[in-house]
C-alpha positions as CSV (number, residue, x, y, z in Angstrom):
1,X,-33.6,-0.3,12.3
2,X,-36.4,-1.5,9.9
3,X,-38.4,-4.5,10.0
4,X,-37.1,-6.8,8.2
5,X,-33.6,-6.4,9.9
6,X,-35.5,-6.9,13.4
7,X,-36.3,-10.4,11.4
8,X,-33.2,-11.7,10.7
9,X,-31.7,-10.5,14.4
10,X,-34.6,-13.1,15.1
11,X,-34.0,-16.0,13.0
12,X,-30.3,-15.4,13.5
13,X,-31.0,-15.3,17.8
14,X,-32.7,-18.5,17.2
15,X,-30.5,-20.3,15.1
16,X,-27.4,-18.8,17.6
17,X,-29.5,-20.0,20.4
18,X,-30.8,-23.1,19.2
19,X,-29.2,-24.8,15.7
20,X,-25.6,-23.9,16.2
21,X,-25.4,-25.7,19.9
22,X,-27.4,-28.9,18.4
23,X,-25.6,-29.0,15.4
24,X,-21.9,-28.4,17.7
25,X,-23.1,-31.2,20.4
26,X,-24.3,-33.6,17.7
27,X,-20.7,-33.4,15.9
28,X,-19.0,-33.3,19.6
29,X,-21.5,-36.9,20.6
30,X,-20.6,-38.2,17.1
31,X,-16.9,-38.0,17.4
32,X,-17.2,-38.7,21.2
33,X,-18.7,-42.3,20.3
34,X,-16.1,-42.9,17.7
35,X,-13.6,-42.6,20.0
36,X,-15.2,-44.7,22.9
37,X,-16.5,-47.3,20.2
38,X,-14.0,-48.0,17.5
39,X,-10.8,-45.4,19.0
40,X,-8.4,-44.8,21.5
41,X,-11.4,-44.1,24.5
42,X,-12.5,-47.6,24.0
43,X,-11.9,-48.9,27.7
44,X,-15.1,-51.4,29.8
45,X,-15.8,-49.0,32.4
46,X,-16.1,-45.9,29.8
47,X,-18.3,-48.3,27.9
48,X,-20.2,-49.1,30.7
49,X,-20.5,-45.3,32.0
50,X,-21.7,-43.9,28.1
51,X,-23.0,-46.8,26.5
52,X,-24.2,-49.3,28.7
53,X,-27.7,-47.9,27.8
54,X,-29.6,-46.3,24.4
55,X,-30.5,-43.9,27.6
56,X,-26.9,-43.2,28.4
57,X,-26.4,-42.3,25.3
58,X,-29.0,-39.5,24.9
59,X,-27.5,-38.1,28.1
60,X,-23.8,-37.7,26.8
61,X,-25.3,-36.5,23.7
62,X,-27.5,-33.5,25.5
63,X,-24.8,-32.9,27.9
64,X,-22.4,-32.1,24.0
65,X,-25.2,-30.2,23.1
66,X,-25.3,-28.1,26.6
67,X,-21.2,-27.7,26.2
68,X,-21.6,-26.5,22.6
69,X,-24.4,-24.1,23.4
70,X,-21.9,-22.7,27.0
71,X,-19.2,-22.0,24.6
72,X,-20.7,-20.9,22.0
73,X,-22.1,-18.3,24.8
74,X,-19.0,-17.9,26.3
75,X,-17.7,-16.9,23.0
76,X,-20.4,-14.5,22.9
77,X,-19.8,-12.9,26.0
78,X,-16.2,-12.1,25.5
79,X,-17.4,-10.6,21.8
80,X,-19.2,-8.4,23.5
81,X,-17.1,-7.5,26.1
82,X,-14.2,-6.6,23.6
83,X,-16.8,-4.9,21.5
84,X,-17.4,-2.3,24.1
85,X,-14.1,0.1,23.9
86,X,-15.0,0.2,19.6
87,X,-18.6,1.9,20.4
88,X,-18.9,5.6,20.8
89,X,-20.7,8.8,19.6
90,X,-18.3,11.4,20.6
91,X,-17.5,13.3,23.6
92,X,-20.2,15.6,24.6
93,X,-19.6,19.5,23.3
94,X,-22.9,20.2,25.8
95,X,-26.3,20.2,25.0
96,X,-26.6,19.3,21.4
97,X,-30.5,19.7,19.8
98,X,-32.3,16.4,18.7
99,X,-31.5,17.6,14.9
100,X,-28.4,15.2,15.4
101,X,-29.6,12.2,15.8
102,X,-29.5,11.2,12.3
103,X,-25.7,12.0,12.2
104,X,-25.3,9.8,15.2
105,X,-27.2,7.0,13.6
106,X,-25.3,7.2,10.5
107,X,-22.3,7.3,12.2
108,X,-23.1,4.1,14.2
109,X,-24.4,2.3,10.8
110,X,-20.6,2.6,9.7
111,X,-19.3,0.5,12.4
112,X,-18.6,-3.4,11.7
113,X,-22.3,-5.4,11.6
114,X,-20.9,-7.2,14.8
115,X,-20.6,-4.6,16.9
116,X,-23.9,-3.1,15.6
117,X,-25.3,-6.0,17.0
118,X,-23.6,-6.3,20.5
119,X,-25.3,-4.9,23.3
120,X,-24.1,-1.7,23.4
121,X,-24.2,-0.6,20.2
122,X,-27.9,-2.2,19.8
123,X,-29.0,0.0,23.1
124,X,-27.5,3.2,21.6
125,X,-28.9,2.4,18.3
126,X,-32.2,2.2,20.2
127,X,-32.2,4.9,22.1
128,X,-31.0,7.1,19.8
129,X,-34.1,6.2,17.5
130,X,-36.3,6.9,20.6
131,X,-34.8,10.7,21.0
132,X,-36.1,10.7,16.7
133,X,-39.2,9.1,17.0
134,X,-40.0,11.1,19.9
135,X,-38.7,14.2,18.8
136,X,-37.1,15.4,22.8
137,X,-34.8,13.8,25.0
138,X,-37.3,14.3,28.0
139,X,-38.0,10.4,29.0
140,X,-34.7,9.4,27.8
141,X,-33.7,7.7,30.9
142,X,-36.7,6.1,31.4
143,X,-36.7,4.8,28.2
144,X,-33.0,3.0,28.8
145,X,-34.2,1.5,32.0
146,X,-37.0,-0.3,29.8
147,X,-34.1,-1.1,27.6
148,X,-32.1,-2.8,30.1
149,X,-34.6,-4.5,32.0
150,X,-35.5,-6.0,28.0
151,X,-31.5,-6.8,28.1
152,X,-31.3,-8.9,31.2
153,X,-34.5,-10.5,29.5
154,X,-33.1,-11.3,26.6
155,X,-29.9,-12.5,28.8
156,X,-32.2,-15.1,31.0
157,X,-33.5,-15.9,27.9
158,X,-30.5,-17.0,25.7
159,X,-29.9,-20.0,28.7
160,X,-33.3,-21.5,27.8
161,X,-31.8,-24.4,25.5
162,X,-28.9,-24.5,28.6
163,X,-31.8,-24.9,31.4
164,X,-33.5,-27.4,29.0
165,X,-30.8,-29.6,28.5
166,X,-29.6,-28.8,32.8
167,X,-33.4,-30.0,33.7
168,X,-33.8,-33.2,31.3
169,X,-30.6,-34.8,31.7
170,X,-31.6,-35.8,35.2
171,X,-34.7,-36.2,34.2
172,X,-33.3,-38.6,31.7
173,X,-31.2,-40.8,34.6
174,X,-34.3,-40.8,36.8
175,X,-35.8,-42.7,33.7
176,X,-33.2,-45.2,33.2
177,X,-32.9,-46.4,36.5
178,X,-36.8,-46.7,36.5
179,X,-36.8,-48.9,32.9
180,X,-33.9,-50.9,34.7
181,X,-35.2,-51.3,37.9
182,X,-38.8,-52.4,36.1
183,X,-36.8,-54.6,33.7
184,X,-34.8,-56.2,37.1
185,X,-38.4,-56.8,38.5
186,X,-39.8,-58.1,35.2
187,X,-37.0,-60.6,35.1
188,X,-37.5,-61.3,38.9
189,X,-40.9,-62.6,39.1
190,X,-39.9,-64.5,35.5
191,X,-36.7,-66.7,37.5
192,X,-39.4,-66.7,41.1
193,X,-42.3,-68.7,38.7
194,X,-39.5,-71.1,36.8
195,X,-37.9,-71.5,40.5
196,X,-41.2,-71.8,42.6
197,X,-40.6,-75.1,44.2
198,X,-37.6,-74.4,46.0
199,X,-35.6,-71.6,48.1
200,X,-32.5,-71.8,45.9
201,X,-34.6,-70.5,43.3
202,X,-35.7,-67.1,45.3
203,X,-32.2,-66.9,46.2
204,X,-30.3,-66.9,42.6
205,X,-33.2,-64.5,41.9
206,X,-31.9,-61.8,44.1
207,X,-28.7,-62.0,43.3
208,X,-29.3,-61.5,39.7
209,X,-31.7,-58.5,40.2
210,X,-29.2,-57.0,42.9
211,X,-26.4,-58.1,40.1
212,X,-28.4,-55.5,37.7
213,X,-29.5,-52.8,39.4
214,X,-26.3,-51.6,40.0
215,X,-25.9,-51.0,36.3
216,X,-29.1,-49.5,36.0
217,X,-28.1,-46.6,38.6
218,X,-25.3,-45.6,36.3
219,X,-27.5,-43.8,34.4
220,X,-28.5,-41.5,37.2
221,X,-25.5,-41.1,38.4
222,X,-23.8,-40.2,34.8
223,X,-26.9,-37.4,34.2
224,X,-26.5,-35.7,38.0
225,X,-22.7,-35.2,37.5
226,X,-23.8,-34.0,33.8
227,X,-26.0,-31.9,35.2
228,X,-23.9,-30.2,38.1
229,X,-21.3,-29.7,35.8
230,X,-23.1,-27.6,33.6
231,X,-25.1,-25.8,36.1
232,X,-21.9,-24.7,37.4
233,X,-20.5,-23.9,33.9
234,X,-24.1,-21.6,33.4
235,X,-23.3,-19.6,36.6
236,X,-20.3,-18.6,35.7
237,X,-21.0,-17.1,32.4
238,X,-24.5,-15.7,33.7
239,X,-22.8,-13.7,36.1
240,X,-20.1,-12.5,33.2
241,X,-22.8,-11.2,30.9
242,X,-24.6,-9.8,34.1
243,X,-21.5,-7.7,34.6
244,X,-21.7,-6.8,30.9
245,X,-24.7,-5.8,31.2
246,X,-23.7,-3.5,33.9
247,X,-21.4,-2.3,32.0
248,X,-23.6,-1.7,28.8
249,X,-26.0,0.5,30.9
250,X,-23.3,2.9,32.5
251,X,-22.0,3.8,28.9
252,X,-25.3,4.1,27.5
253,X,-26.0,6.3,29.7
254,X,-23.2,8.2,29.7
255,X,-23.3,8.4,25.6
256,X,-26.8,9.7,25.6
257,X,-28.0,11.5,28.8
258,X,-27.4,14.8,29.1
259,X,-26.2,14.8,25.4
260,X,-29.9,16.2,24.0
261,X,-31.5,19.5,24.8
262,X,-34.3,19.3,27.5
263,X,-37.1,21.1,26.8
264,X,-39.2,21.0,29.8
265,X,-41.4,18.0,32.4
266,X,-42.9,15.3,29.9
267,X,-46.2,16.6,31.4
268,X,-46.6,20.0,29.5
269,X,-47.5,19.1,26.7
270,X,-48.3,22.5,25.7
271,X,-44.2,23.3,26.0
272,X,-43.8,20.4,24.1
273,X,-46.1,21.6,21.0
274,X,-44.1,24.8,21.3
275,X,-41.1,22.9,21.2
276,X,-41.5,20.8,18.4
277,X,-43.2,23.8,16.6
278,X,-39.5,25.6,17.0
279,X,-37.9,22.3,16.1
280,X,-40.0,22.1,12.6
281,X,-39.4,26.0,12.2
282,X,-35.4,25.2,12.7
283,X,-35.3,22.2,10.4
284,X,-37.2,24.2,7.8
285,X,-34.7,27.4,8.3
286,X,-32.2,24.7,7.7
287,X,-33.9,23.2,4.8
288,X,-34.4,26.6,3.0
289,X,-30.7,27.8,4.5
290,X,-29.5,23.9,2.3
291,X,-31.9,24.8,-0.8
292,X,-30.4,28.0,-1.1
293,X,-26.7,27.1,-0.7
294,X,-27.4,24.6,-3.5
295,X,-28.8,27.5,-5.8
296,X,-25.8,29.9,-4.8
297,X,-23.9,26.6,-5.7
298,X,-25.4,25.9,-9.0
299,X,-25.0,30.0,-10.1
300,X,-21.0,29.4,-9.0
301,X,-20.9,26.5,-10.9
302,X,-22.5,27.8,-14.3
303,X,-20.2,31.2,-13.8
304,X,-17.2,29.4,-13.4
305,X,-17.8,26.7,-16.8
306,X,-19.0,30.3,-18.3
307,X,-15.5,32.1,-17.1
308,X,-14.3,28.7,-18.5
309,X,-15.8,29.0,-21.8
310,X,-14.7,32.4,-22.4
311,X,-11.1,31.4,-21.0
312,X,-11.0,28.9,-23.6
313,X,-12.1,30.9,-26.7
314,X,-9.7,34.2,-25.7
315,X,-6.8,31.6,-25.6
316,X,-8.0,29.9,-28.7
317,X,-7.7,33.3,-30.0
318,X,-4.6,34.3,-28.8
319,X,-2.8,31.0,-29.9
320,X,-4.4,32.3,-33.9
321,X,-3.3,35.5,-33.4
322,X,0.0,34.6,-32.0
323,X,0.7,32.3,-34.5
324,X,-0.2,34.1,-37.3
325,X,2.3,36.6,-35.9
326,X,5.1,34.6,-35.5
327,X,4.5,33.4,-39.1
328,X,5.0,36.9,-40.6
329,X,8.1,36.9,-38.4
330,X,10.0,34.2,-38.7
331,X,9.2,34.4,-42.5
332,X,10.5,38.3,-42.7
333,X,13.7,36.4,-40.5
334,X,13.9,33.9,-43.0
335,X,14.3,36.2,-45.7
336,X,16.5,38.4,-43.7
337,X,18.7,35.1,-43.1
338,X,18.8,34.5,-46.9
339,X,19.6,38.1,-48.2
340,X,22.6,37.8,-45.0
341,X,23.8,34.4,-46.6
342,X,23.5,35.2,-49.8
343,X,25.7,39.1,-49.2
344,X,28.2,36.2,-46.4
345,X,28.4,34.2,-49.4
346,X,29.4,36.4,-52.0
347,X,32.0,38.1,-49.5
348,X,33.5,34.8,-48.9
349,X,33.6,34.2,-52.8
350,X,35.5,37.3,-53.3
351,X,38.2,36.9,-50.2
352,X,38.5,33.3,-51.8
353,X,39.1,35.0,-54.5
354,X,42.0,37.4,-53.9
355,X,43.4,34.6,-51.7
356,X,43.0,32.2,-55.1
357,X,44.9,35.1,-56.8
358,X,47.6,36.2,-53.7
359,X,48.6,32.3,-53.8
360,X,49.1,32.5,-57.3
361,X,51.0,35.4,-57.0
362,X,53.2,33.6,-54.4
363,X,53.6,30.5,-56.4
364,X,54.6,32.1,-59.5
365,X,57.1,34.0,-56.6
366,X,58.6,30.9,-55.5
367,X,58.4,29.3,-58.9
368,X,61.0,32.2,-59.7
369,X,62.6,32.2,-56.5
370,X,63.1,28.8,-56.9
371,X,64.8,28.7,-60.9
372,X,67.3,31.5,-59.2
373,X,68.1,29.1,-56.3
374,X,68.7,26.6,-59.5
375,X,70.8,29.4,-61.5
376,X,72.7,29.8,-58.1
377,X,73.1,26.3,-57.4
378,X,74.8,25.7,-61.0
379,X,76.9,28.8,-60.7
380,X,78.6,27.6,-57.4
381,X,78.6,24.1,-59.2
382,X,80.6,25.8,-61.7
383,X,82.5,28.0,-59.1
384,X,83.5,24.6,-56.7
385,X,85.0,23.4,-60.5
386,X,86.4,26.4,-61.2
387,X,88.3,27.0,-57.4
388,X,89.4,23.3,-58.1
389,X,90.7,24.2,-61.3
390,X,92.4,27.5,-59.3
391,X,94.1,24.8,-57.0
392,X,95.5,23.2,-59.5
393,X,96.7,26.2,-61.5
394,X,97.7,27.4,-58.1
395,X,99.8,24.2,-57.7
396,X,101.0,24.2,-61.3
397,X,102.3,28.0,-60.5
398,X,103.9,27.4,-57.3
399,X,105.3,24.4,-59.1
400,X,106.6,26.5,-62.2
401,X,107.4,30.0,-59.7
402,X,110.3,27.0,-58.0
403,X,111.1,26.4,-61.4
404,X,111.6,29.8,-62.6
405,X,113.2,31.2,-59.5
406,X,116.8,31.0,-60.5
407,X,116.1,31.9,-64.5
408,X,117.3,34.9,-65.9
409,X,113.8,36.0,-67.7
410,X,112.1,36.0,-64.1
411,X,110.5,39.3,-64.8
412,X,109.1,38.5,-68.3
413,X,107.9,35.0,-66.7
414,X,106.2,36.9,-64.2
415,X,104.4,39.4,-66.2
416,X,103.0,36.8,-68.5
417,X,101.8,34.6,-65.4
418,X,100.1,38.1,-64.0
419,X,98.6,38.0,-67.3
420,X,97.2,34.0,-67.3
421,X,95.6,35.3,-63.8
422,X,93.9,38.1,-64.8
423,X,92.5,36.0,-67.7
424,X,91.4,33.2,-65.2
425,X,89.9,36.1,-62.9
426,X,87.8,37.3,-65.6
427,X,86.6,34.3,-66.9
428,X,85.8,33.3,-63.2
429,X,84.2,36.6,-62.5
430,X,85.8,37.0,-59.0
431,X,86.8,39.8,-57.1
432,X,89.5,42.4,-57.6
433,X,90.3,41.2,-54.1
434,X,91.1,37.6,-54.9
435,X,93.2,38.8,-57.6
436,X,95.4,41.1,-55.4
437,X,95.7,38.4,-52.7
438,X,96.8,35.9,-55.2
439,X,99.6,38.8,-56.5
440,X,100.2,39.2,-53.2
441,X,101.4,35.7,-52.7
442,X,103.0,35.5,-56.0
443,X,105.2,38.6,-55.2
444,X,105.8,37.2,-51.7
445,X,107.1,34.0,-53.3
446,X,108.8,35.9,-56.2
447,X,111.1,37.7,-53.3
């Protein structure tokens, strides 16, 4: 630790040990009196008791200050013992060389600044610096011993205000009851001189200083039960932070004896020299062994931004060259693509082409298949007319064949109606076969 920490773990100690309890006790006396005064506290024989007397006052008010500075000591205590499982250097690989300490150090200087300051983690801090400033680990032990005997020092120390306060309180009721008994007196020989000339007098005399005095004792009797109270109150947590301490020195030393390489009796000094000789010698190697990692460092560094560099500028390349490729490429495809959709296009042209002149073809097709299906149509039109006109004739024959069948001319008759048919067959343009069916029936009806 430097110096000007060592200062403020001073002037904090002394306002812990002195400011915060009169500041605490002065608040606790101040509230205390409202209560009793102007509050719910306010009762004759409290009164009486606390504030019978300015010097009864100062009492209650010292014993708030003694309360405040016990708990705040209490408090203390119990920081530290919790503090004690949260401070450690490490478990103990064997005999490590005094090169380490500064790990160790740095290591502690990362804990929380409370537990820096407890007392174990201010006796390892200690020590450690010891083992540095020394350079061996040979009167390590001896060395924590000072550092604990400093400890319980520091321990009977931090009850000074507490003893203060323990040792004037009483001191403080032994005063009152001397002002009050001196007072009583005062008044006595004052009622003795205005009541000279008669016993009455001496009489109402003593009653009124035995009347007083037993006020005047409260103030004794208020600072001894002050006083045992706290005296009892300061034993208790003495023999707490005693115990601590205890405690403090078995893990201190078990964190640093035998963790440090022992170079020989503190009273060769001539091993020693050697020692620390070998100890400079090692921290140079080291040093040197540091200096030239860092150059080995510094050369992988610049290869590696060189291999960087060049890794850059060969794929800058390769993107140009690539590029420039693919241009030449996809322009040759692009004029492969056009001389293919131009040859697509004029095939399609042409197959639209012959299919343009194929539907033609077809339409004019149907156009004439359809003025033949109109030809046809008319011609059966005219042959349904003409098979009507057929039925009728037909009719009109059967009708004149009845007629003719008993005339004489039958044969002639027939003949010339043979004749009409064949006329009507060729004007109908029907089939020999019609023709020989309908001179089938006329002969079947002629016989």
């Amino acid at each position: 630790m430097s110096q000007p920490a060592h200062k403020q773990n001073a002037l904090w100690s002394l306002i812990s040990g002195v400011g915060w309890p009169l500041m605490f006790g002065l608040g606790m006396s101040a509230v205390f009196y409202a209560l009793l005064l102007k509050g719910p506290l306010h009762h004759p024989a409290l009164v009486r008791y606390f504030a019978g007397h300015p010097i009864n006052m100062i009492e209650t008010t010292l014993f708030c200050v003694g309360i405040a500075g016990l708990v705040l000591k209490a408090l203390d205590v119990l920081r530290q013992q919790s503090s004690l499982g949260g401070v450690t250097l490490g478990e103990q690989a064997g005999p490590q060389p005094v090169s380490v300490v500064g790990e160790l150090l740095d290591k502690l200087a990362a804990l929380p600044k409370k537990v820096q300051e407890s007392y174990l983690g201010r006796r390892l801090c200690q020590g450690l610096e010891i083992v540095e400033r020394n350079g061996s680990a040979d009167r390590l032990e001896e060395e924590l011993k000072y550092l604990s005997d400093m400890d319980s020092n520091r321990q009977q120390e931090s009850f000074s205000l507490i003893r203060i306060v323990i040792w004037a309180i009483p001191m403080l009721g032994f005063l009152g009851t001397v002002t009050g008994i001196t007072d009583a007196l005062s008044h006595l020989g004052g009622s003795l001189g205005n009541h000279a000339d008669g016993g009455n007098g001496m009489e109402a005399a003593m009653q009124g200083l035995l009347s007083g005095l037993y006020v005047k004792f409260d103030s004794t009797a208020i600072a001894l039960c002050f006083s045992i109270f706290l005296v009892f109150i300061q034993w208790g947590i003495d023999y707490f932070e005693i115990e601590l301490l205890a405690q403090v020195d078995s893990r201190a030393s078990q964190e640093l004896v035998g963790r440090f390489e022992m170079v020989g009796a503190s009273s060769d000094p001539q091993l020693q020299a050697i020692h620390r000789m070998t100890q400079l010698v090692v921290a140079g190697t080291e040093q040197l062994v540091l200096r030239q990692a860092e150059l080995w460092q510094q050369s992988i560094t610049a290869a590696h931004n060189s291999w960087q560099q060049v890794q850059q500028q060969t794929g800058a390349q390769l993107q140009a060259a690539l590029t420039a490729s693919l241009g030449e490429v996809l322009q040759q495809h692009a004029v492969n693509m056009a001389h293919i959709e131009q040859s697509s296009t004029e095939q399609v042209q042409r197959r639209w082409e012959q299919w343009q002149g194929t539907l033609s073809e077809n339409a004019k097709l149907l156009y004439a298949q359809q003025q033949e299906m109109s030809r046809q149509g008319e011609l059966m039109t005219q042959a349904i007319r003409a098979s009507g006109e057929v039925v009728q004739l037909e009719r009109a024959l059967n009708s004149n064949l009845g007629a003719l069948a008993g005339a004489k001319n039958f044969e002639e008759t027939v003949m010339s109606l043979a004749a009409a048919i064949h006329l009507l067959n060729s004007r109908l343009g029907r089939s020999d076969a019609a023709h020989l069916d309908l001179n089938s029936q006329s002969r079947s009806r002629a016989a």
